[in-house]
N, C-alpha and C positions, 0 to 999 in steps of 0.2 A: 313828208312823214306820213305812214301808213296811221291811222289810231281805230287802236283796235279797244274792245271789251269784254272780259270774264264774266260776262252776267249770262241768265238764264231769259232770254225771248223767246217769242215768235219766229224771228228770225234766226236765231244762233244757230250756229253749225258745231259741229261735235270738232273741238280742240286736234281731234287725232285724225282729222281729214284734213287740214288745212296746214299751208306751209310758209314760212317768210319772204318775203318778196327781197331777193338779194340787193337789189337796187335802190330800195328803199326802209332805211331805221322806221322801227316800230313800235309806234306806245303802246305796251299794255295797261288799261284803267282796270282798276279792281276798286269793287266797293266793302264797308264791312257784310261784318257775315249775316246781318241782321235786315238793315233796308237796302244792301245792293247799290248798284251804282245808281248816281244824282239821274233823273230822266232825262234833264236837260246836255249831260256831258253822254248820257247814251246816244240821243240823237244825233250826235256829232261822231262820234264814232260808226266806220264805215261795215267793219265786219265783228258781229257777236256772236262769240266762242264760249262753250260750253263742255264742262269738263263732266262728260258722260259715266252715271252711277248705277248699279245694283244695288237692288234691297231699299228701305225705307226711309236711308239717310237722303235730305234733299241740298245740303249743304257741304263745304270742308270750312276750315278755320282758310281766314284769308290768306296765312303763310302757306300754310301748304297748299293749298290753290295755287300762288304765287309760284311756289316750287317746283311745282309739277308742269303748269305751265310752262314757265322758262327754259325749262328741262327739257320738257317735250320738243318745244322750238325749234331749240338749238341742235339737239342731238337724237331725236327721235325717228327723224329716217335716216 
């Protein structure tokens, strides 16, 4: 399994650049909206993905996070 995370790093890459790896099922972890994912299930995860914003909002609610992500995944290229 790929495991992946919706949090905002150092590291993250922007959600609309990166693709699924056909050969391999993939977790997405989401944390809440407030303290984000555990550090310790970050660090376990291989690639953090970030869902790139305009203007001064620095968050979304976890569901639509979730939404868009999934969405994007699956069906975005």
């Amino acid at each position: 399994y790929a495991l992946w995370a919706l949090e905002e790093t150092p590291q993250s890459e922007s959600l609309f650049e990166v693709q699924l790896e056909p050969e391999r099922p993939t977790v997405l972890v989401l944390g809440n909206e407030v303290v984000g994912v555990d550090p310790e299930i970050l660090a376990l995860c291989e690639r953090h993905l970030v869902i790139p914003m305009q203007g001064r909002k620095k968050s979304l609610n976890v569901t639509i996070a979730m939404g868009t992500a999934v969405y994007w995944l699956l069906y975005g290229r």
